[in-house]
N, C-alpha and C positions, 0 to 999 in steps of 0.2 A: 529751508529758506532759499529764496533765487537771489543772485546778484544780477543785476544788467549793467551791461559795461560798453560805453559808448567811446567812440575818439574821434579828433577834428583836430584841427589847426589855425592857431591865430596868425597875422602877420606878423607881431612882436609883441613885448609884454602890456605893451598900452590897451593893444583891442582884448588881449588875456584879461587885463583888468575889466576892460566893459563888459568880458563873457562873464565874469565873473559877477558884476553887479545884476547882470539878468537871472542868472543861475539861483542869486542867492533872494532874488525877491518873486521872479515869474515862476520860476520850475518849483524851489521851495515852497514858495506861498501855496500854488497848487497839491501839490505832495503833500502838506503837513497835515493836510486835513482826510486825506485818503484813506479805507480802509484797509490794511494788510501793510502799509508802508513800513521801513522799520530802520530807513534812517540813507543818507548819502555824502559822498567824498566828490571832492573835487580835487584833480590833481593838474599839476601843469610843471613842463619841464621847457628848457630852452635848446632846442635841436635847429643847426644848421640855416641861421637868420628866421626862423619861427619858436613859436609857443607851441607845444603837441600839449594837450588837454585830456582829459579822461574822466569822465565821469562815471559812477560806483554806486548804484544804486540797492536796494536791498529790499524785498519782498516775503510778505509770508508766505508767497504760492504764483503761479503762471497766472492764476484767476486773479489776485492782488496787481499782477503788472497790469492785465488787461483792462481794469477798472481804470488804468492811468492812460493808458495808449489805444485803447479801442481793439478791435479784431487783429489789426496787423501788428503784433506785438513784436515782429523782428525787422521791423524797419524806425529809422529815426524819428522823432519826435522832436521839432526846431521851431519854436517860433520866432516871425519875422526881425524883432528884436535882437535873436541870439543871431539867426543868420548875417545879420549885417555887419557882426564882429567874425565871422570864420572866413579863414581863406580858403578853406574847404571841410567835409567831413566824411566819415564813411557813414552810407545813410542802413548799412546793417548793423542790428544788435545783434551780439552775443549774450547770452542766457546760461550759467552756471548754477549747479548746485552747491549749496554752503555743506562743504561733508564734515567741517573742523573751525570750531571759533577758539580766541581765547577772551574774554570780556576784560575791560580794565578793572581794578580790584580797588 
């Protein structure tokens, strides 16, 4: 399994919230019907008059990302929407392998 793990920053909890409502209807909506997807987090903490954000994504393969993000699979993937709540982003992904889960019971 791959995780892809993105970061940005909101300007305060308010536009965190509006990432949030894109996140959970644009980027989900599209993910949930993808093949290899296998599920995603969003996290958000409050650093230094900002939101730092993180999204946690989960694949069954590099080929499963790529169905989502086209050829460049280690660069960002923002649409217009989400952009206009960030106060900025890093536009590289990082790509880990899953070497240890523990599932909820």
């Amino acid at each position: 399994m791959i995780a892809r793990i993105w970061q940005a920053r909101t300007r305060g909890p308010e536009d965190a919230e509006r990432y949030r409502e894109v996140f959970t209807t644009e980027v989900l909506g599209h993910l949930r019907g993808l093949e290899g997807f296998r599920g995603a987090y969003l996290l958000a903490r409050e650093h230094d008059e900002a939101m730092e954000i993180r999204t946690l994504t989960l694949f069954d393969s590099l080929d499963a990302v790529r169905r989502f993000t086209g050829p460049d699979h280690e660069r960002e993937r923002v649409t217009p929407a989400a952009r206009a709540t960030l106060l900025d982003s890093d536009p590289a992904i990082r790509h880990y392998d899953v070497t240890a889960t523990l599932p909820p019971t």
